[in-house]
C-alpha positions as CSV (number, residue, x, y, z in Angstrom):
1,X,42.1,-69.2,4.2
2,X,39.4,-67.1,3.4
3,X,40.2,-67.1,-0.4
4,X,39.7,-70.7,-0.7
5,X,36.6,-70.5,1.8
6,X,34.9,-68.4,-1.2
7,X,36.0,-70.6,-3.7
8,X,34.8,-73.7,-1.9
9,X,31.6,-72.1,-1.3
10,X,31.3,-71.2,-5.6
11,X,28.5,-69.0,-7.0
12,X,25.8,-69.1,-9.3
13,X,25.9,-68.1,-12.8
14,X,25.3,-64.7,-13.4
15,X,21.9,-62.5,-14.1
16,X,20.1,-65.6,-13.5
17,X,18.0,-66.5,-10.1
18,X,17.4,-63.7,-7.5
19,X,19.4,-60.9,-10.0
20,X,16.3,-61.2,-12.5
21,X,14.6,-59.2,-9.8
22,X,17.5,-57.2,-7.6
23,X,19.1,-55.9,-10.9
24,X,16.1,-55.1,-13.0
25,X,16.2,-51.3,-11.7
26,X,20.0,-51.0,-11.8
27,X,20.2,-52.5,-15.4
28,X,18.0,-50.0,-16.6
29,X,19.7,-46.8,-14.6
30,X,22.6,-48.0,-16.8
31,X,20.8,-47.9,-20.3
32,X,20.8,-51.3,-20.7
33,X,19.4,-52.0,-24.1
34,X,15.8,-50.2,-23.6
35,X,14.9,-51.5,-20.0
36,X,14.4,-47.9,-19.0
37,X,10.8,-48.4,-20.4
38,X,10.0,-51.9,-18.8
39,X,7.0,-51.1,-16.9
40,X,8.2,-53.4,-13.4
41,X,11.9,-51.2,-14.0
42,X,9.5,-48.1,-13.3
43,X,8.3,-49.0,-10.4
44,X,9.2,-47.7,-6.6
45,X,12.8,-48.8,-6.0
46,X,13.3,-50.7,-2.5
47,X,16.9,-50.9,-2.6
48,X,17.9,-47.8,-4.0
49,X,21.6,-47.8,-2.4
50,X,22.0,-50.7,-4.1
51,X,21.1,-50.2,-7.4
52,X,23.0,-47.4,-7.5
53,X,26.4,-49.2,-6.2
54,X,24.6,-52.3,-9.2
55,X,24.2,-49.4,-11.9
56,X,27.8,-48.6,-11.6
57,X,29.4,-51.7,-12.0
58,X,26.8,-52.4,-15.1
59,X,27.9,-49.2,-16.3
60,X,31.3,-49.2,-16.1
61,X,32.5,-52.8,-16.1
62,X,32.4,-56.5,-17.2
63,X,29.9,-58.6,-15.5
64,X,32.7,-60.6,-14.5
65,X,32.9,-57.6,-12.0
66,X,29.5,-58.7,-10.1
67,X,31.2,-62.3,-9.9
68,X,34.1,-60.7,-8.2
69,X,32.0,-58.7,-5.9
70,X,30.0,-61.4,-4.4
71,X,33.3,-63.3,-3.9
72,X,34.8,-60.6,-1.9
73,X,31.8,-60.7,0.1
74,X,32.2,-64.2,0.9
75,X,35.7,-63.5,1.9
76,X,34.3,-61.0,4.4
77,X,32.3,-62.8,5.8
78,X,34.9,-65.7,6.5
79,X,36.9,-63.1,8.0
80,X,34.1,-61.6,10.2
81,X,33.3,-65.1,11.0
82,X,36.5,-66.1,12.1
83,X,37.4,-62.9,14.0
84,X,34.0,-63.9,16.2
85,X,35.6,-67.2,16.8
86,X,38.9,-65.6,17.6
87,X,37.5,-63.2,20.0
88,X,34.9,-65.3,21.6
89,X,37.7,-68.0,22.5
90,X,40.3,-65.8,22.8
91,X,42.2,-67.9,20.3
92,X,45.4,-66.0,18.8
93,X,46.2,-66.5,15.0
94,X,48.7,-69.2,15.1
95,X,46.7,-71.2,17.5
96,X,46.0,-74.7,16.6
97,X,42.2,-74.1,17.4
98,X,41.8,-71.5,15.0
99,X,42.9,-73.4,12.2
100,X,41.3,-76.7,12.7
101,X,37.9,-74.8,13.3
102,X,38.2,-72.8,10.5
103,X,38.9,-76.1,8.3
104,X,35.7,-77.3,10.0
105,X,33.7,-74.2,8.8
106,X,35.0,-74.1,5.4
107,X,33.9,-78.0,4.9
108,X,30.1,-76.4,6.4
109,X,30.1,-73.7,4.0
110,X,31.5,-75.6,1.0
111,X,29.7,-76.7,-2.5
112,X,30.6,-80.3,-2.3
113,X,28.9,-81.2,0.7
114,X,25.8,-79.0,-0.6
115,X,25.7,-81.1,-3.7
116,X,26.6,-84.7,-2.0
117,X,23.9,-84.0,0.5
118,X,21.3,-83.5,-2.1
119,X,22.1,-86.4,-4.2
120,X,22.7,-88.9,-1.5
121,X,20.3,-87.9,1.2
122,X,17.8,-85.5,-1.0
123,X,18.9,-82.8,1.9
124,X,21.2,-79.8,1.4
125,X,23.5,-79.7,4.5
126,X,25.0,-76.8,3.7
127,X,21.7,-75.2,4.0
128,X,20.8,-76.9,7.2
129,X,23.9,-75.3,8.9
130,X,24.4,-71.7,7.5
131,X,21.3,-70.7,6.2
132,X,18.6,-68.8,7.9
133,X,14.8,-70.5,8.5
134,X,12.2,-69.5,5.8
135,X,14.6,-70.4,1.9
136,X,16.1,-67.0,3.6
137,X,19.8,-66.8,3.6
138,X,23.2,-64.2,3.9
139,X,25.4,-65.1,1.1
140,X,23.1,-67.0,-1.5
141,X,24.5,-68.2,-4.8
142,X,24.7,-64.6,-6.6
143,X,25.2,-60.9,-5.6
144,X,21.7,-59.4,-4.1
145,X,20.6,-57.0,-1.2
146,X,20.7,-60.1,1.1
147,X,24.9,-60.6,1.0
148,X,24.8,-57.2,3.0
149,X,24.9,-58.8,5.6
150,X,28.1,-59.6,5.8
151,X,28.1,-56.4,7.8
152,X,26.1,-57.6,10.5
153,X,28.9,-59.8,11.1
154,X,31.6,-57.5,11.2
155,X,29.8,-55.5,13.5
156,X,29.7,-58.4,15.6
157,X,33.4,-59.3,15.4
158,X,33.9,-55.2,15.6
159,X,31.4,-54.8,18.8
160,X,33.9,-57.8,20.3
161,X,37.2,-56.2,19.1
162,X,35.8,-53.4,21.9
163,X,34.8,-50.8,18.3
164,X,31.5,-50.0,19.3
165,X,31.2,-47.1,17.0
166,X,32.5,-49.1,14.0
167,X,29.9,-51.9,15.0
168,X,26.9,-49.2,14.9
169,X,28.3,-48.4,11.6
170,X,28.3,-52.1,10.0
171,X,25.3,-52.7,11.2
172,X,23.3,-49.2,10.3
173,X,25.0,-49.4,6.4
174,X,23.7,-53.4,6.3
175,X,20.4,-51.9,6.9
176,X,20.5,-49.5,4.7
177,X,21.0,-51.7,1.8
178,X,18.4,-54.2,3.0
179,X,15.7,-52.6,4.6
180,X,14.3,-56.1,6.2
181,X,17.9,-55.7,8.2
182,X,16.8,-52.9,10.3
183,X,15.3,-55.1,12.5
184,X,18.6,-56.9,13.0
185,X,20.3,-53.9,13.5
186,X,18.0,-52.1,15.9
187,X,18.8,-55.4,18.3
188,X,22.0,-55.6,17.8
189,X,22.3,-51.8,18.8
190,X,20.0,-52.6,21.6
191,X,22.5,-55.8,22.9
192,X,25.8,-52.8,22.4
193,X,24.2,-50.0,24.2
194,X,23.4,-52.8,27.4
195,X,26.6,-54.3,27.5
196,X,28.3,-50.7,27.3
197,X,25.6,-49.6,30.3
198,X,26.2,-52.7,32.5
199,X,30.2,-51.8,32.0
200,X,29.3,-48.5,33.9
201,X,29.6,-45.9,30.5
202,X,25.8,-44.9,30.0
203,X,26.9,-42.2,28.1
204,X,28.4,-44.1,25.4
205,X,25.6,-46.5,25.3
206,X,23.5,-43.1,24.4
207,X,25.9,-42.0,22.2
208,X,25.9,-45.6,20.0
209,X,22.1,-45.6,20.4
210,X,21.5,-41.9,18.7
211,X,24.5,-42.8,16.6
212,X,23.1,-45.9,15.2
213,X,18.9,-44.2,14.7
214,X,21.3,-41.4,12.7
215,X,22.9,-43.4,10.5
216,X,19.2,-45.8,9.6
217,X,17.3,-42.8,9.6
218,X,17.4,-41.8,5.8
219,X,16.6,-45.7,4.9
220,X,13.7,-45.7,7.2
221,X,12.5,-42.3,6.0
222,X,12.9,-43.4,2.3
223,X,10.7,-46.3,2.9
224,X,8.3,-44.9,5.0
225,X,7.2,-42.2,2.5
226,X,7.9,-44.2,-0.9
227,X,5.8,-47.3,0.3
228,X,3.1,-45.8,2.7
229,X,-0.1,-47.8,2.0
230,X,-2.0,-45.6,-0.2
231,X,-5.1,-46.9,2.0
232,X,-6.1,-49.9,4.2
233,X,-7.4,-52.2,2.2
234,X,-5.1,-51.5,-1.1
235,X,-2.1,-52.1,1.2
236,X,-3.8,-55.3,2.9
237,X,-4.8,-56.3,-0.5
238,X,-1.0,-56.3,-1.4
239,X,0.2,-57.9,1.4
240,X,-1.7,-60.6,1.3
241,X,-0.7,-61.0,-3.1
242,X,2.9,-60.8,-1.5
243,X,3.0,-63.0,1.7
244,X,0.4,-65.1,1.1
245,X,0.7,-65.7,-2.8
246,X,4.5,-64.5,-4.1
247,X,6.8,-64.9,-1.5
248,X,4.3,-67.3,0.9
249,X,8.0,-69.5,1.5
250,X,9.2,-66.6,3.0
251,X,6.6,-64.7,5.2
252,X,3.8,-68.0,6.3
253,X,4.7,-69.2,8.3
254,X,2.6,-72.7,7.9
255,X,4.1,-72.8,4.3
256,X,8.4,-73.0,6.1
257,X,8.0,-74.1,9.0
258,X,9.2,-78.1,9.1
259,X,12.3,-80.0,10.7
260,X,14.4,-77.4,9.1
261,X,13.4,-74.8,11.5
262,X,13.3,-77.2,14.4
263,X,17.4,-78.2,13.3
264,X,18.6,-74.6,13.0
265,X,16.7,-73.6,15.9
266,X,18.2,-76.3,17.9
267,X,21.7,-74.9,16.6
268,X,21.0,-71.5,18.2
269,X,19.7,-72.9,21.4
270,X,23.0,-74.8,21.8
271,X,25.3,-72.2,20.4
272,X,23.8,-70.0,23.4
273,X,24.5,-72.5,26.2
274,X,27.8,-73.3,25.4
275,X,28.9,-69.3,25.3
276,X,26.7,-68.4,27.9
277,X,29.2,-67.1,30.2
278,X,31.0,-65.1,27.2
279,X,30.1,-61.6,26.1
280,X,29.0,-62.5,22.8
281,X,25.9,-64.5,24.5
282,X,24.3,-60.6,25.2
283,X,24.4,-60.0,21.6
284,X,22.7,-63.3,20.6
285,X,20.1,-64.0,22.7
286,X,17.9,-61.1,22.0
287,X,17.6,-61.5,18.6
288,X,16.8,-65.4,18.8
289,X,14.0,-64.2,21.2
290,X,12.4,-61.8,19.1
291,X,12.6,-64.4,16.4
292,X,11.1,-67.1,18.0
293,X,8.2,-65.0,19.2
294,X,7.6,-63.5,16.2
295,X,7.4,-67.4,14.9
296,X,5.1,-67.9,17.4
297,X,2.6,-64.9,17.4
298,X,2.5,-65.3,13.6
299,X,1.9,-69.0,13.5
300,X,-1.3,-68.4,15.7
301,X,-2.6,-65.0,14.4
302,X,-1.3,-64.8,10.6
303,X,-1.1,-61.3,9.5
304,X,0.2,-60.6,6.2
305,X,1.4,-57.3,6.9
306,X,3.3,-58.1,9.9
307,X,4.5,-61.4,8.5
308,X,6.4,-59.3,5.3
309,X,8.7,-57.5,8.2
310,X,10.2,-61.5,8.5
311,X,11.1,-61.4,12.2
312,X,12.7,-65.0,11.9
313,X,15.3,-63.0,9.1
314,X,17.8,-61.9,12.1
315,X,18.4,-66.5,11.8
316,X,20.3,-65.6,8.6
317,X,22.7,-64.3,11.0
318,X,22.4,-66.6,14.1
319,X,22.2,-70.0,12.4
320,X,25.7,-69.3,10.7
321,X,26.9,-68.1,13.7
322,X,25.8,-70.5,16.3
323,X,27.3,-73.1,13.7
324,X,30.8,-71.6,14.0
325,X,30.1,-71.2,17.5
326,X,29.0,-75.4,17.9
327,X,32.8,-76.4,16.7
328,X,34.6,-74.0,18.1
329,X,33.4,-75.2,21.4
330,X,33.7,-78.9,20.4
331,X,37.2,-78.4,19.2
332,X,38.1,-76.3,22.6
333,X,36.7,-79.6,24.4
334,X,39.1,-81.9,22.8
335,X,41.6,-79.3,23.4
336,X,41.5,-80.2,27.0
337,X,41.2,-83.5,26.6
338,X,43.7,-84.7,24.4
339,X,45.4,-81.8,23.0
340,X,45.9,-80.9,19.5
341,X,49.2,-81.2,17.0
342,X,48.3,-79.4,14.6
343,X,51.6,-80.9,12.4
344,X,49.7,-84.2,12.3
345,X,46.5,-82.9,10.6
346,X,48.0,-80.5,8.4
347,X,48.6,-82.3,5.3
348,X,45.0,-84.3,5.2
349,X,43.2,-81.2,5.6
350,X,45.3,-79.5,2.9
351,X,44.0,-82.4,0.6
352,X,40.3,-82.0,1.8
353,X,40.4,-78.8,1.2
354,X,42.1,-78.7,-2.1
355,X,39.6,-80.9,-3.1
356,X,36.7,-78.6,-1.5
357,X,38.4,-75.3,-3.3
358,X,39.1,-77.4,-6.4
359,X,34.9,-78.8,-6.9
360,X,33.6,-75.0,-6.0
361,X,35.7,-73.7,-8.7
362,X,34.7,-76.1,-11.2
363,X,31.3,-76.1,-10.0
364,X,31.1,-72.5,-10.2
365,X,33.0,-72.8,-14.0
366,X,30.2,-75.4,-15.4
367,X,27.7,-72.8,-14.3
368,X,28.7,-70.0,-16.2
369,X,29.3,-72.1,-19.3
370,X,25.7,-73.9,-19.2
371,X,24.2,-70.6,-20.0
372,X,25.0,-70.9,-23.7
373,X,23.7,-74.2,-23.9
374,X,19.9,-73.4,-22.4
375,X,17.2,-73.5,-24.7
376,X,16.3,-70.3,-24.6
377,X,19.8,-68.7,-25.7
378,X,19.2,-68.6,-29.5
379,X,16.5,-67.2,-28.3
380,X,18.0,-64.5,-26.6
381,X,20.6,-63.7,-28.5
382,X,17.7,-62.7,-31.5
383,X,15.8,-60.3,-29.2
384,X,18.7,-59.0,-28.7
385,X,19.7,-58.0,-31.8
386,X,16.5,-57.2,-33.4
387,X,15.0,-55.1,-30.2
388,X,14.3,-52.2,-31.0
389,X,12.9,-48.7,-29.6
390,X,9.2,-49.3,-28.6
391,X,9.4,-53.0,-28.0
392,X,7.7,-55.4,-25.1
393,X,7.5,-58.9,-24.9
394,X,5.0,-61.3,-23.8
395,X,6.9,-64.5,-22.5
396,X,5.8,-67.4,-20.6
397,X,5.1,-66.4,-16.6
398,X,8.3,-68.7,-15.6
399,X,10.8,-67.5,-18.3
400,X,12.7,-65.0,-15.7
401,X,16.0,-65.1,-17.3
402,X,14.5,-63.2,-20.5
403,X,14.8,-59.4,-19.2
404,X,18.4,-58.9,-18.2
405,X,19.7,-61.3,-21.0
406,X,17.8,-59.6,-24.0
407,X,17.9,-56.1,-22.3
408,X,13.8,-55.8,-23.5
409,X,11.1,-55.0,-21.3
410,X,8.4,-57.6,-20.8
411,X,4.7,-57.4,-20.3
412,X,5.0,-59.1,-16.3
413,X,6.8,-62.6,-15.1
414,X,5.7,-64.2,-12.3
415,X,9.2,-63.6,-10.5
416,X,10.0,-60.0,-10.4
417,X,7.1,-57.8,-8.4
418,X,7.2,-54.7,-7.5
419,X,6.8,-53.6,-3.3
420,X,4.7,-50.4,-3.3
421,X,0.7,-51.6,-2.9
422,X,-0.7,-49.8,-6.0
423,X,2.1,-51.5,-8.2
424,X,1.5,-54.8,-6.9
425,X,-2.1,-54.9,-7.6
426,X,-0.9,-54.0,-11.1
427,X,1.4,-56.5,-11.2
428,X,-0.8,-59.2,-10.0
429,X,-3.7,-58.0,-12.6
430,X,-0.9,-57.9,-15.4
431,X,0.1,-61.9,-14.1
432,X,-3.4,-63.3,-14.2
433,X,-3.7,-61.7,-17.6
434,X,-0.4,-63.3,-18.8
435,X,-1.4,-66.5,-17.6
436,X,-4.7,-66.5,-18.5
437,X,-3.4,-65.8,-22.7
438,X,-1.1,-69.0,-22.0
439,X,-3.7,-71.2,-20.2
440,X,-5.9,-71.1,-22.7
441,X,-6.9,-73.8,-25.3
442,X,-9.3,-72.3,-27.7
443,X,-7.8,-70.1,-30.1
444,X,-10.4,-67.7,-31.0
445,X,-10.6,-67.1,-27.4
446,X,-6.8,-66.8,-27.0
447,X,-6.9,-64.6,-29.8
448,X,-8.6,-62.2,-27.7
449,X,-6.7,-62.3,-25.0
450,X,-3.4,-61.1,-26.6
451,X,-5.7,-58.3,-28.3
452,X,-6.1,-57.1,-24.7
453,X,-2.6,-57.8,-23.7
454,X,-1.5,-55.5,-26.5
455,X,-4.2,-52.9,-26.0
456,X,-3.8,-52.7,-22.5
457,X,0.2,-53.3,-21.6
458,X,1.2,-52.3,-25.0
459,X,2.5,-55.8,-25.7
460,X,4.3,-55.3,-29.1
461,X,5.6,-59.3,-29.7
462,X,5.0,-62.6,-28.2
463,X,7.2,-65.4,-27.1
464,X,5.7,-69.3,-27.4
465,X,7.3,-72.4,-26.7
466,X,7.4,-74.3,-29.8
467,X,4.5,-76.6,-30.3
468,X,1.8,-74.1,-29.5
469,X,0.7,-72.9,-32.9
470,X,-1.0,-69.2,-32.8
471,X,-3.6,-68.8,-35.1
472,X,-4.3,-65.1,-35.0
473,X,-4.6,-62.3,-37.8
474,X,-2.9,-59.3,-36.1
475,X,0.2,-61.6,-35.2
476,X,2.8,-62.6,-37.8
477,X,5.9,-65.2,-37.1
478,X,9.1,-63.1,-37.3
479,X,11.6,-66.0,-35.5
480,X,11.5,-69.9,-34.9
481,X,14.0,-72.6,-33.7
482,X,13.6,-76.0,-32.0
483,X,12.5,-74.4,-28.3
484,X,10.5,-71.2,-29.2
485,X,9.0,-68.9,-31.6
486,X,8.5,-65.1,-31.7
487,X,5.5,-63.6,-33.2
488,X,5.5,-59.6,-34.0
489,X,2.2,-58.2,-33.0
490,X,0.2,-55.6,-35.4
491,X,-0.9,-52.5,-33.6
């Protein structure tokens, strides 16, 4: 079951969306074209673990193989899922139960009823029931940071499975990928040490406690000294670029919260009552609470700083959850009821879900294969061949596929930012600059502005969608075709 629930779910097409930015460091640790001199692939790494587990599989594989490993996080996460439902319940394998809740949650998590949602009721459903509040999600459509975890829920299902140690461990190495996890993972390790206390063993709770600040301790080290504010106002100054500017959909709270929230918070609140008697209720509760309140506080004294630690992320756990949670309960009421015969359901589900498995998989197909039909491939395919040594590209603010799939290093794009205070200044200065050169309608004075691109980010060619003629004696046309046009600038 889990195989299809991955391939019902489908992924995106790869190095496109999030990867632009999560790969970028990665790519250029394994010498992809001449990325190694991008300015943003310079920057202050904040997911160093992962780029190094990214760099190998650049390195050393297909990128079928990042495809693959995004699906077998999926699968994980079914499993974790359903082990949480199987231990919560105390449902066995063969039981009835199981199966028709686990039907239920691959139709939740699948890519038809993400795409009929949107075109019949402009709402993605899918979304509404396993995503997290804020556009902030687990699995997402391609491999990133975020899919780590996956291992908070296996620490749950471990915790459950009466594994503490193994929980600690899931739940440390999620963080470690994903710094904004550690707060995730410090409550989770809170909600194991309590349990294990109130069961009368407060040594072990110690023990999982010092275990768990152990195993983070390297990630929170690493952060703390590679992205220290380099003083008050530069790091406020940054902040407020990031969480107010950047990333405002995730971190303001005035900019995500809607009915949304209000659903998936309602999804929690419910999920809590109806385990409230079980175990898995201690592990759950604390983590909505810090949410909520950190909603709350935020929402009435916006801070940027405080806002970029997303408090409401430990929902991108709980909403996914507390949907599983929702119908396993409403399947255990009709249970007792009316009973279940699981030989009378059987073959119509098998259809459904043949027909779920069947539209991820093409879905997932007729992404990959639309890549080579954008405008911009002939495009990429030039710069790839003609980059050389020495190279950077000015492109359009939005084109954020143009990195990874030339393997060139661009002046800025308004996507991928660095995280260190100092850099993001830089960045933002190098954006305004970028836009300001495309903005602009008269052409002696957009002249000038790519002079002080070049001069000052050592811009070395320029990217313009076609229709936008550059008039400009230090640039000369070295590429055209029906979308864009590439101009080589003289030094």
């Amino acid at each position: 079951m889990c195989g299809a629930f991955a391939a019902a779910y489908g992924i995106g097409a790869l190095l496109t969306e999030n990867q632009n930015s999560y790969l970028l460091h990665a790519a250029a640790r394994a010498d992809w074209g001449n990325l190694a001199r991008d300015w943003t692939a310079r920057t202050a790494d904040p997911f160093p673990v992962f780029t190094t587990l990214a760099a190998l599989v650049l390195r050393a594989t297909t990128l079928v193989a990042l495809g693959g490993a995004h699906l077998f996080a999926i699968v994980v996460y079914a499993w974790a899922l359903v082990g949480i439902l199987r231990a919560t319940f105390e449902w066995r394998d063969a039981d009835p139960a199981l199966a028709i809740t686990g039907f239920a949650l691959l139709a939740c998590h699948s890519r038809l009823l993400a795409s009929t949602s949107m075109r019949t009721a402009g709402v993605d459903a899918r979304a509404l029931l396993v995503d997290g509040v804020a556009s902030q999600y687990l699995l997402g459509r391609v491999l990133q940071p975020s899919v780590a975890g996956v291992l908070l829920l296996v620490s749950i299902y471990a915790f459950l499975r009466d594994r503490p140690f193994a929980a600690v461990v899931c739940s440390s190495l999620a963080a470690t990928m994903h710094a904004t996890y550690l707060l995730s993972a410090a409550l989770l390790t809170l909600s194991y040490a309590a349990v294990t206390a109130r069961r009368g063993d407060r040594g072990r709770a110690l023990a999982l406690a010092g275990t768990s600040l152990a195993l983070v301790m390297p990630a929170v080290v690493y952060a703390a000294t590679t992205f220290r504010p380099t003083d008050a106002a530069t790091f406020q100054r940054a902040a407020q670029i990031l969480g107010d500017d950047r990333i405002a959909l995730h971190a303001h709270v005035a900019t995500w919260f809607g009915a949304a929230a209000i659903i998936k918070g309602l999804l929690c609140v419910g999920a809590l009552w109806v385990v409230r008697r079980r175990e898995i209720f201690s592990l759950l509760w604390p983590a909505l609470l810090v949410g909520v309140v950190g909603l709350l506080l935020l929402a009435r004294f916006p801070q940027p700083v405080v806002a970029l630690q997303f408090p409401w992320r430990v929902s991108v756990w709980l909403v996914p959850i507390s949907t599983a949670l929702l119908a396993g309960a409403a399947v255990e009421r009709v249970r007792r009821r009316r009973g279940l015969v699981l030989d009378r359901l059987r073959l119509p589900a098998m259809v459904v879900a043949s027909v779920l498995v069947a539209f991820g998989i093409s879905g997932s197909v007729r992404e990959a294969r639309a890549i080579d039909r954008r405008p911009e491939a002939p495009l990429d395919t030039y710069v790839r061949d003609a980059a050389s040594s020495g190279d950077v590209y000015v492109v359009p603010p939005d084109m954020e596929d143009f990195r990874l799939r030339t393997r060139t290093p661009i002046v800025v794009d308004a996507k991928t930012h660095p995280y260190k205070d100092v850099e993001v200044l830089q960045w933002s200065e190098r954006l305004q600059r970028v836009r300001a050169f495309y903005a602009e309608t008269d052409a002696a004075a957009r002249c000038g502005r790519l002079r002080d691109i070049a001069r000052r980010d050592g811009a070395t060619h320029l990217v313009v969608p076609a229709g936008q003629p550059i008039v400009c004696s230090s640039v000369d046309r070295v590429y055209a075709d029906g979308a864009f046009a590439v101009f080589k600038i003289a030094r």
